[in-house]
N, C-alpha and C positions, 0 to 999 in steps of 0.2 A: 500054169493055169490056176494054180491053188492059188498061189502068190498074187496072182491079179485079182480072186475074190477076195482075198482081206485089204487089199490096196485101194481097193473101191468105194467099201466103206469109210476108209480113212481118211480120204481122200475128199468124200463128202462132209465126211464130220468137219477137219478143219476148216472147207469152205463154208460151211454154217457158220463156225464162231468167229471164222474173220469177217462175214459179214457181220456179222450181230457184232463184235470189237467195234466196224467201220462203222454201224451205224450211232453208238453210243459215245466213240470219240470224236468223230465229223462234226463239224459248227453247224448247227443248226439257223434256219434262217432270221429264229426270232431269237438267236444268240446273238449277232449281227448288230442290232438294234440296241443292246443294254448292256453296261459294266457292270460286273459282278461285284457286290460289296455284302458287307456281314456288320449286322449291329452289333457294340461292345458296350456296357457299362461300367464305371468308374464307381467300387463302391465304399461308402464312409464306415469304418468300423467303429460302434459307439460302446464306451466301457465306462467305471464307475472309477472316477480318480482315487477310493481306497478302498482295500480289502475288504469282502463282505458278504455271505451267503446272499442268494441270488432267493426273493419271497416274491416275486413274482412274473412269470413271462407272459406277456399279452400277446404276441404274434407269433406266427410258425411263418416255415420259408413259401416263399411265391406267394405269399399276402401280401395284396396293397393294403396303405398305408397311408393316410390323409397326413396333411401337414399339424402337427401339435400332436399325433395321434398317442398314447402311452404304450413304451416299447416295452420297457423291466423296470424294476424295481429291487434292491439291497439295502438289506438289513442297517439302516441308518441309526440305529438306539443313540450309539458313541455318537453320532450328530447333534440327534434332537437332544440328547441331556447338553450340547453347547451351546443349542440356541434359544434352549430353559434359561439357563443361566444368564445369558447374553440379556435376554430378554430382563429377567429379572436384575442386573445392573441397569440397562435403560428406567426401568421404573421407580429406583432407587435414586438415579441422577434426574429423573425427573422431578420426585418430590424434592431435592435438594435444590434443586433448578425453583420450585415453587416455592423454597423457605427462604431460599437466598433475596427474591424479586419481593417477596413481605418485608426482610429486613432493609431492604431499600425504601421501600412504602415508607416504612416505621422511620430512616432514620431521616427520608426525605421531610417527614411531616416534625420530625421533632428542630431542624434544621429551620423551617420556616416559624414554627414558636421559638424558637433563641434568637431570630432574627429580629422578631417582631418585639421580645422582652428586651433585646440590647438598645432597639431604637428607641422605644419609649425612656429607660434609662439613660442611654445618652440627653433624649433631651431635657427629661426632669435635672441630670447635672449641667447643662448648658444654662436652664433657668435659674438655678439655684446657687449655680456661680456668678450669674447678670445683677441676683438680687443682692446677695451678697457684696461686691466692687458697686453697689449703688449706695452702700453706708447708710441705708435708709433702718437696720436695725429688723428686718422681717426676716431676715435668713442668718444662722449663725454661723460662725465659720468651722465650726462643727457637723452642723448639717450638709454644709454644702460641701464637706471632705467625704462624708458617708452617700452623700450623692455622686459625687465622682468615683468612689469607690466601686458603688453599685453596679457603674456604667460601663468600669473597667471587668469587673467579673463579666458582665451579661456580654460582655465583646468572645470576651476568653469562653463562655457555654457556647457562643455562637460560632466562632472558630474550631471548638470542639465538634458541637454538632456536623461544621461540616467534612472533617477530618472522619467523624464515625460511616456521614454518607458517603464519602470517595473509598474507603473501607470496605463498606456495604457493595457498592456496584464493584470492585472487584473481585469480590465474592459472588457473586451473582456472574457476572464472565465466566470468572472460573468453573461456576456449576455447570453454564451452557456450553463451555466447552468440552466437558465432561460427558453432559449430554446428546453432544455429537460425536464422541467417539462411542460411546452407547449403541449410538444410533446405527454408525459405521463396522461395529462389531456385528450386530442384528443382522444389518444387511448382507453381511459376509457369510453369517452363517446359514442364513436362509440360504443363498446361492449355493454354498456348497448343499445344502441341503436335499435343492433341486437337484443336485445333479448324483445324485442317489437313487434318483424315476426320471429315467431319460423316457424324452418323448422326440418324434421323428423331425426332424427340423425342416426338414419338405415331404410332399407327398412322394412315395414312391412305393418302391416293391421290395420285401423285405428277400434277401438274396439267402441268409445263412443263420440259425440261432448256432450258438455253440456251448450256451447251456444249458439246461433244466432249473425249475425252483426247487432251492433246498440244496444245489450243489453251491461249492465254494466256487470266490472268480477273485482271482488276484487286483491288485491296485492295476488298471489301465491295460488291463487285458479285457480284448472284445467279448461281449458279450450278443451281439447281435450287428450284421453287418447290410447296411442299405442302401438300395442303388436309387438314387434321388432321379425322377425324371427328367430335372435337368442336366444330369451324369450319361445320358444314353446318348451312345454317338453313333453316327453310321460310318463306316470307312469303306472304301471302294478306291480303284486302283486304274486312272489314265491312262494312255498312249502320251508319248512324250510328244508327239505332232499334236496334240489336243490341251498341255497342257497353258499355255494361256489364256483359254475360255474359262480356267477356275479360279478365278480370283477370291478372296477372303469377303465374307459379306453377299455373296451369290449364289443364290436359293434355285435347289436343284429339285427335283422330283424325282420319288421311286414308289417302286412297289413290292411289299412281301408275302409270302406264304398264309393267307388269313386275312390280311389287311382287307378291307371292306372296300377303301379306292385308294387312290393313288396318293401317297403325304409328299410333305415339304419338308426340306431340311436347308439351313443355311452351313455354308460352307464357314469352317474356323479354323481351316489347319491348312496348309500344302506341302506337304512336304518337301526340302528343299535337295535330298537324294535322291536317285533311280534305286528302285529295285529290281531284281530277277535279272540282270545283268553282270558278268564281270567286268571287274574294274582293269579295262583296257581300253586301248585309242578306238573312240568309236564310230566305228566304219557305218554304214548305211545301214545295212544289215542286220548291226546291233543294236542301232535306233530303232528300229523297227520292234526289236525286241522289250524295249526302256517302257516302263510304266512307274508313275507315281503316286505315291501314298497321298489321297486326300480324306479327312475328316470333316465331317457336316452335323449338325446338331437339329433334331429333327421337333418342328415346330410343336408338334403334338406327339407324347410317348407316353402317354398312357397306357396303351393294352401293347406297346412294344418289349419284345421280350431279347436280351442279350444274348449273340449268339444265332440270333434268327437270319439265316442270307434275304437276301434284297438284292433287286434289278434297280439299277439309276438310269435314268434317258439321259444321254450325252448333251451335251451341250453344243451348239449349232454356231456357229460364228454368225456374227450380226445381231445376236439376238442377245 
């Protein structure tokens, strides 16, 4: 009798918690209705290509983060003294660039007075050789030897001159190509410069800092790591009888925990394995068991957070 008053209670207790078990592992009817899926994000770790105390953090984690937004910033001094410099040969190849295109000015103009001084000389000795061979006595043949003379120099200044301008404008090349590699060093070091204050390269939500300002951060070790809203993906898991309604490019609908209504996601993945199945001959049974991995990309993830489960409505044949 004693033995049946403690068997009683026991008796009751386990049928409590089997029911309470039954009713918490039983499919529920609006389980029926929706695949269970979990958002995951994909996230980009951003670091400073070289060594360099960390002078400033802009963001802490679970901050959004607008696209351009400024994440950190490292100690760039060793930069900027190369883009002084840099800067400072552009302005140096520039005014050489500006003495070179003078000395072309210069030897152009002096080119066109030897041109002008040989013609007229040539024809004062053309004239003074005609008077000359006309034995009329007005030109000596003295004169008209120092006129020929005159004509052959003023040829030779004029040949000259132009030997100083082809001269000139390669000097002048050479300075502007100078000042494109000038230019190409500036540019270089400005880039590397920017990338001393990284800024968000899309809008998203900042997932992880893993520094402080004023600690050290090695050459291309993350400094701050961001899940880009277009990085947030939803994954949920088919019945193998369903899976040719998901094809790549077909926009499903779900809903999660907070969500205000129901969003879109386009489907970008399917997976081409079963899971939760061994890998055996498979019998009906274990069809039944086959679900696949699908990924969707959900058209608005802004206030979606990674990690968060989501309901997806199945997809309906015909539709």
């Amino acid at each position: 009798m004693k033995r049946l008053r403690i068997l009683v209670p026991v008796a009751l207790v386990l049928a409590v918690l089997g029911l309470l078990a039954w009713k918490a592992l039983a499919p529920r009817a609006t389980d029926a209705d929706v695949l269970s899926g979990y958002l995951e994000g994909e996230a980009l770790y951003l670091a400073s290509p070289s060594p360099g105390a960390v002078t400033s953090l802009g963001v802490v984690r679970g901050q959004r983060v607008a696209a351009g937004a400024p994440l950190f910033s490292v100690d760039a001094r060793s930069q900027e003294a190369q883009h002084a410099a840099a800067q400072a040969e552009l302005a140096q190849a520039r005014r050489q660039g500006e003495a070179a295109d003078a000395g072309v000015a210069e030897a152009a103009a002096r080119l066109t007075s030897a041109k002008a001084q040989a013609a007229n000389a040539e024809r004062d000795a053309a004239r003074f050789t005609t008077l000359q061979r006309s034995g009329t006595g007005a030109v000596s043949t003295q004169e008209a030897d120092r006129a020929r003379t005159a004509a052959a120099d003023a040829a030779a200044q004029a040949n000259g001159a132009l030997a100083a301008l082809k001269t000139a404008q390669a000097q002048a090349e050479a300075a502007r190509a100078g000042a494109e590699r000038a230019r190409a060093q500036v540019a270089d070091t400005e880039a590397r410069l920017a990338q001393f204050s990284a800024r968000a390269p899309a809008a998203g939500r900042i997932e992880e800092t893993f520094f402080q300002a004023g600690e050290w951060a090695g050459a291309n070790q993350p400094i701050v790591s961001l899940i880009p809203d277009g990085k947030v993906k939803l994954k949920f898991y088919v019945p193998e009888r369903d899976l040719a309604l998901y094809r790549l490019g077909r926009t499903i609908r779900f809903t999660c925990d907070g969500c205000r209504a129901a969003r879109q996601a386009v489907i970008a993945y399917v997976s081409p394995r079963p899971e939760y199945t061994p890998p055996v001959i498979y019998s009906r049974k274990s069809r039944d068991r086959m679900v696949f991995l699908i990924e969707a990309r959900p058209t608005d993830a802004a206030d979606l957070s990674p990690g968060q489960p989501a309901d997806v409505e199945p997809l309906k044949a015909g539709t």
